[in-house]
Structure formats: C-alpha cells, structure tokens
C-alpha positions, 0 to 999 in steps of 0.5 A, a space after each residue: 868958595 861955595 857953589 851958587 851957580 845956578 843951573 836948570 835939569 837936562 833931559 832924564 835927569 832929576 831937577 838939579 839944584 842951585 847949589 849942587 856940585 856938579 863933578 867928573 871922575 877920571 878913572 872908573 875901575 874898581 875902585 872909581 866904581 866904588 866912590 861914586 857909589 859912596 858919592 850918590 849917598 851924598 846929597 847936592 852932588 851931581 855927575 856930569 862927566 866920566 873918563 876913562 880909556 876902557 869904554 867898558 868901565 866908562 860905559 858900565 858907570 855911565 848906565 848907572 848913573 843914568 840909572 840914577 838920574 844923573 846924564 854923564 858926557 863920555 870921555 877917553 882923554 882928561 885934556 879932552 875933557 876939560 877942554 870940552 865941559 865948561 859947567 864943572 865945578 870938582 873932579 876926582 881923579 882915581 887913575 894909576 898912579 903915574 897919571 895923577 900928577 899931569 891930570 890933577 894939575 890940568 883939572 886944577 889949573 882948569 879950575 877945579 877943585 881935586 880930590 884925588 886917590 892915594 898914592 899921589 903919584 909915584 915919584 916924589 917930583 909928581 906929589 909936589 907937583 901937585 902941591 904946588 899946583 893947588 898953591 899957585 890956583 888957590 884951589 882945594 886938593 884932598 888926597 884920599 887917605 880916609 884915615 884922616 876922616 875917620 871918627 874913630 882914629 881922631 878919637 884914638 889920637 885923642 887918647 894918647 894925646 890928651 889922656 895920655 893913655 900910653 904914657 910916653 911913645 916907645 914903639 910903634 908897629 905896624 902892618 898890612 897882611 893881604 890875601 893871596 893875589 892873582 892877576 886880574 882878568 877882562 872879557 876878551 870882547 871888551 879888550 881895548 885896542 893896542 893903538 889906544 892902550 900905546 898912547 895912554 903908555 900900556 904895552 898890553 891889558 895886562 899891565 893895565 890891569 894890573 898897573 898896581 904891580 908895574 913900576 911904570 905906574 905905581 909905587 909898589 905895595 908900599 905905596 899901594 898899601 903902606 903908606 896910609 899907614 905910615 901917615 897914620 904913624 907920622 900923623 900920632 907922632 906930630 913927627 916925620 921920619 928921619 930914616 928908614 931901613 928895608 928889606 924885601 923881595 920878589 919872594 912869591 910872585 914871578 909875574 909882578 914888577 914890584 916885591 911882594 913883601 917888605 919889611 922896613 923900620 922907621 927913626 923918628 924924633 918924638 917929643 915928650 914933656 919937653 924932651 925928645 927921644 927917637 922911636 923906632 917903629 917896625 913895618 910889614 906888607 905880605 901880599 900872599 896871606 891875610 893872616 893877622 890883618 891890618 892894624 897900627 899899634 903905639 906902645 908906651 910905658 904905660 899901655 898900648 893902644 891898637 887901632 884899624 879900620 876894620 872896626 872890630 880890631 883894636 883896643 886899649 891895653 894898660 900896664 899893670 903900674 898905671 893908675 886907672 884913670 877915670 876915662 879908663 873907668 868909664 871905658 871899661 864900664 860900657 865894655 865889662 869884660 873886655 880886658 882890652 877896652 875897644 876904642 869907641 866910636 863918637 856919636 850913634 854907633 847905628 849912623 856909622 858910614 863908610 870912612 871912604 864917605 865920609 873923607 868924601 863928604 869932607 871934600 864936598 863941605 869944604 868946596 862950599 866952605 862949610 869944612 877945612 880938608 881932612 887930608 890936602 895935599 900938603 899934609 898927604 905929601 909928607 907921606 909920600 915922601 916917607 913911603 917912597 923912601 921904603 923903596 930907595 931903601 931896598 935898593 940901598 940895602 941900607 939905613 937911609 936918612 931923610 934930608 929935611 928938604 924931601 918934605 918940603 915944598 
C-alpha cells in the first residue's frame, strides 16, 4: 500500500514529506554504503535508522547521512532495532548471507516491507523461509538481482522472444571472470570487540570481513557471483533447470573456505514452437583473473546474441542463412559498421542510471503501489535453488538432477 502517514522534521533534518518512505538498512559495508548512496538519488525516501555490529561502518554512514539532512538511530542488533523504531515503513537488508533469512523474516513480520541483497540465504531452508514469510505478511520482499530491472536485458529477452533474433535456443554460456582477490583488511583502532564479534558468530574480524569466502555465511562464489547469472538463464529460457554438473576447486587460494573456480553445466527443458528440446548451457567462475569479463550468451540456429551489465559488451550476431529481418535493418542502420549490432538502450541513452538504482526505484514505486516488483522473492528463490545445486554438485563429483519440489514453496 502507499505510504500516507504523515509525519513533521525533526531537529537537522530537511522538512520531510507526508508521503515519504521512511527506511533502515542493516548491513553498511561496502556494498550497503553503496546502496544508500544509490537511495539518496531517489526522491520522497528517508533514512532513519542503520544497523550494523561494526560501529565504524555504522557511524561513517550514519555522518553521511547527517550530512545529508537525514538524522539515523544507531543500532548494533536488527531484533533491537525494530523493537525500539516504531516510525519504519521498509528495510533493506545487506548483511552475510547467513543472517538474511532470520533478520528479513523479523522486518517482515514487524511489518516492513524488505528488499533484501542477493543471495537470499545460503541454504535453501533460509530462501524459503523468506518466501513464505512474505506470503503469511502479505508484505512486499525484492531480492536484489538488478538484472531483473535492467532496461537493456528486457530489451534483450525482447529480441529472442519476439523477434526471434536467434532462432531457436541451442546453448547458452555463460561467465564471470574476476580480478585477483586479497583478504580484505581494517584499521586495527577500529577492531571490534571479541565478545560482540562471539555473539553475532564471528570467530575473529577476519572471517567478517571476508564472510563472502566462509562457508558459515555464504554460498561461495556461485552464489556470491553465479547466481545472477544463472537467473539470467532461467529468466530467457521461461525454464528451470533440470541438472547440473560441476567441478572446481581450491586451485589458488589457500586461505578461503570456498573454491576459487568452478565450472558447471546446466540441462534445461526448452520449449520452442510447440516442442520441447533440452539445452545445455556451460558456466564458469575464475576469481584470480578478470580476463574476458562477464557476460551471458544464447546461441541459436539463427545467431546469437550476448548480453552484460557492462554496457559496452554485448551484441547481436546473425548466421549467414537467416533473412535480414527488418528490426536487423534498422539495428544496423544506428550501429553502420558494426558487425555485431550492439543491443540498444530504451529511451535517451544520456538518462542512463545505475541498474542497482533502478531495481531500487523499482522497490520504493512498488511500496506506493505505483509498480509490481521486478525480482520478489518467489521469482529470486527459483535461482537459489539452482545455484546452490552447483555446490551439492561438486561434492557429488556427479550429474545431479533437480526434484521439482527444490523449486517449490
């Protein structure tokens, strides 16, 4: 529902207005510093709460924000939090993996609506969890696979769907190839106490800082990096997978938990004109080079076309036998000597926003009723379930097949 509560300006801040969103994250790391960074570009949303165990973090967004006009209460604890703000409409939740599932359940059940950071948690148990948690609230839960929000990627979907740019699915590819990783470092001054580090389950600041590479709280890089990917897949085939096949291992790094690559093969059931066939689709992470990027690719009997979120990659590739269609003709009239036409961009491609804002701006127009989410937690669970697969897989050593209650709920 929209948010008409009306509300007066506290001491510092800008004169709020009736209709604001008034927010709280939990989690302000990196990448929480990021979104609310991307969140003060949006208009009518407020801060006024953060959360975080590490007072450095909690305290640098907290100042910037005051910065901004926006006051914050300072919490430690999400259970402290909610129990404490009364004036909260939304939360969003950019913490390790692990916790997402008990603190996303707890803002929904307080009665907020969530947007909550990918992956949703790193067991299959915790994503559904979540999901049935929005159900029984009736309460609005995004999970943050910006893919779903990005212009270019319904544009793309738009081309194999409709104009059929590929003709009919063969193969997909698929892969994220990232620079060389170090373990992240803090100021000593700021190191959090032992005793507080226990009790949220953190046997030293390193393992917090890199939760990512911990099998406690996370689901490696498949999860970590893979999975956005694999929705992409799951999203362009209107399919799930029915198995996988994986192999990887801690090839590079000695201090990580988690592989530091994996390669994996995906079996889906693809429908096309009325038939259906199986595609298979090949899938790789590398965490000690960024060479080659990151990109998906569907191949079809008549072309192929690759997509990114990395704007500049990506394009549209025609096999000699295909007729030039006519959107072909004016694709390659806006891109002349381009052999591959690049996938174009709706609307002026001077207004181009960061696609993590805009799948945010998609949450907010949803809280006030304006939008249907882009990615909730139904659709984004369908992806869990397929990346967390990779990692059942490797233990395996085998081809495993999915049941086709893993993606129910």
């Amino acid at each position: 529902a929209a948010v008409t509560v009306a509300r007066t300006a506290g001491a510092g801040e800008s004169p709020p207005k009736p209709d604001d969103i008034h927010l709280a994250i939990i989690g302000t790391g990196l990448h929480g510093r990021q979104l609310i960074n991307y969140i003060l570009k949006i208009p009518g949303v407020r801060f006024k709460a953060v959360c975080d165990i590490w007072p450095y973090a909690s305290r640098y967004s907290s100042r910037l924000l005051k910065a901004r006009g926006q006051d914050v209460s300072v919490y430690e604890d999400c259970g402290e939090m909610l129990a404490a703000a009364n004036d909260l409409d939304a939360a969003i939740v950019a913490t390790p993996d692990a916790f997402h599932a008990d603190q996303t359940v707890a803002c929904l059940k307080a009665g907020l609506h969530v947007f909550c950071e990918k992956e949703m948690h790193h067991t299959l148990e915790g994503a559904r969890r979540m999901v049935v948690a929005a159900r029984e609230t009736g309460k609005l839960l995004q999970i943050g696979r910006q893919h779903r929000s990005n212009p270019r990627y319904h544009v793309a979907l738009d081309y194999i769907d409709k104009k059929k740019a590929v003709g009919r699915i063969l193969h997909v590819y698929g892969q994220w190839h990232g620079h060389k990783r170090v373990p992240f470092q803090w100021p000593e001054k700021y190191k959090i106490d032992d005793a507080v580090l226990a009790k949220h389950g953190f046997e030293s600041m390193q393992e917090l800082r890199d939760w990512r590479w911990s099998k406690k709280f996370s689901g490696g890089p498949i999860t970590n990096l893979g999975s956005h990917q694999i929705d992409v897949f799951n999203w362009f085939l209107h399919a799930v997978p029915k198995a996988v096949t994986a192999s990887g291992g801690r090839d590079y790094y000695d201090f990580y938990d988690w592989y530091d690559n994996v390669s994996c093969v995906f079996e889906w059931d693809y429908a096309w004109e009325g038939k259906k066939s199986t595609v298979r689709g090949d899938y790789h992470i590398l965490t000690s080079t960024d060479d080659g990027g990151f990109f998906e690719q569907f191949t079809g009997d008549d072309g192929s076309l690759t997509i990114s979120e990395h704007e500049s990659r990506g394009g549209i590739h025609r096999e000699r036998h295909a007729p030039e269609a006519e959107w072909e003709k004016a694709l390659k009239a806006t891109t002349p000597g381009r052999d591959y036409p690049p996938i174009p961009y709706p609307g002026d491609p001077d207004q181009v926003k960061p696609v993590h804002q805009v799948h945010l701006e998609n949450f907010f127009d949803a809280v006030r009723g304006k939008a249907k989410l882009t990615c909730p937690a139904d659709v984004a669970y369908t992806a869990a379930a397929s990346a967390l697969k990779v990692n059942e897989a490797m233990e395996a050593g085998r081809r495993l097949e999915f049941k086709p209650q893993e993606f129910q709920v």
